[in-house]
C-alpha positions in Angstrom: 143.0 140.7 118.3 138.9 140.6 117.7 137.6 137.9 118.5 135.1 136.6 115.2 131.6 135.8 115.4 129.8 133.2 113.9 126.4 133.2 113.2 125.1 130.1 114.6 123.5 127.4 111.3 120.1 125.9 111.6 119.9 122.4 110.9 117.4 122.1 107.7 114.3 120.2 108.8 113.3 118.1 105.7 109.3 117.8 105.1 108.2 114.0 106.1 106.4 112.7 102.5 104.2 110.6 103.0 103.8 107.7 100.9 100.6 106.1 100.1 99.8 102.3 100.1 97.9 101.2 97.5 96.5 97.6 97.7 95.9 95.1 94.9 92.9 92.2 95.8 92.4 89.3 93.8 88.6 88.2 93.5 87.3 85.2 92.9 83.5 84.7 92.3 81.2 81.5 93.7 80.6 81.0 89.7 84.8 80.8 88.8 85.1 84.3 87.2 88.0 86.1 89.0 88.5 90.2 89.0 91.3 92.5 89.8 91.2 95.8 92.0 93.4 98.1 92.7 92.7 100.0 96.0 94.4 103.4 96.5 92.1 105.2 99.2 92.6 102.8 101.8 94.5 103.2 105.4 95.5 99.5 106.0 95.1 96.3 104.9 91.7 95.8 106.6 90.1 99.1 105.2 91.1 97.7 101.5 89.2 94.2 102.4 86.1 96.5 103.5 86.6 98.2 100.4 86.2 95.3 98.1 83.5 93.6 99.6 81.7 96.4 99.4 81.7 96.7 95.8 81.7 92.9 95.4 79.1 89.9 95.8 79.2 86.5 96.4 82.9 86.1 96.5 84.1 82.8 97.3 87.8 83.9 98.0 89.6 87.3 98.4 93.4 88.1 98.4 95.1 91.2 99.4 98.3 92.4 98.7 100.3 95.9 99.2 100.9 96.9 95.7 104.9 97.4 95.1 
């Protein structure tokens, strides 16, 4: 009897995606207007704040959220 051979499988190695964070930050001026930005080149949540207040002036208060 011959013995069979199999030809041994390789396990599939799926490509790791990876997702990008995009940030949303709530602005509110020192004279009560309020603004809304959407940061998508940032790498954490500190990044996005350094983001904003660079393109911003005299904020009185800033929120940041991860954008779902």
């Amino acid at each position: 009897m011959a013995a069979t051979q199999r030809k041994a499988s390789r396990t599939r190695v799926q490509p790791v995606v990876q997702r990008r964070v995009e940030y949303i930050a709530a602005v509110r001026y020192l004279d009560g207007s309020r603004e809304l930005f959407y940061v998508r080149n940032a790498d954490n949540l500190a990044d996005a704040r350094e983001l904003v207040m660079l393109e911003v002036d005299d904020v009185s208060s800033l929120m940041i959220a991860e954008r779902h």
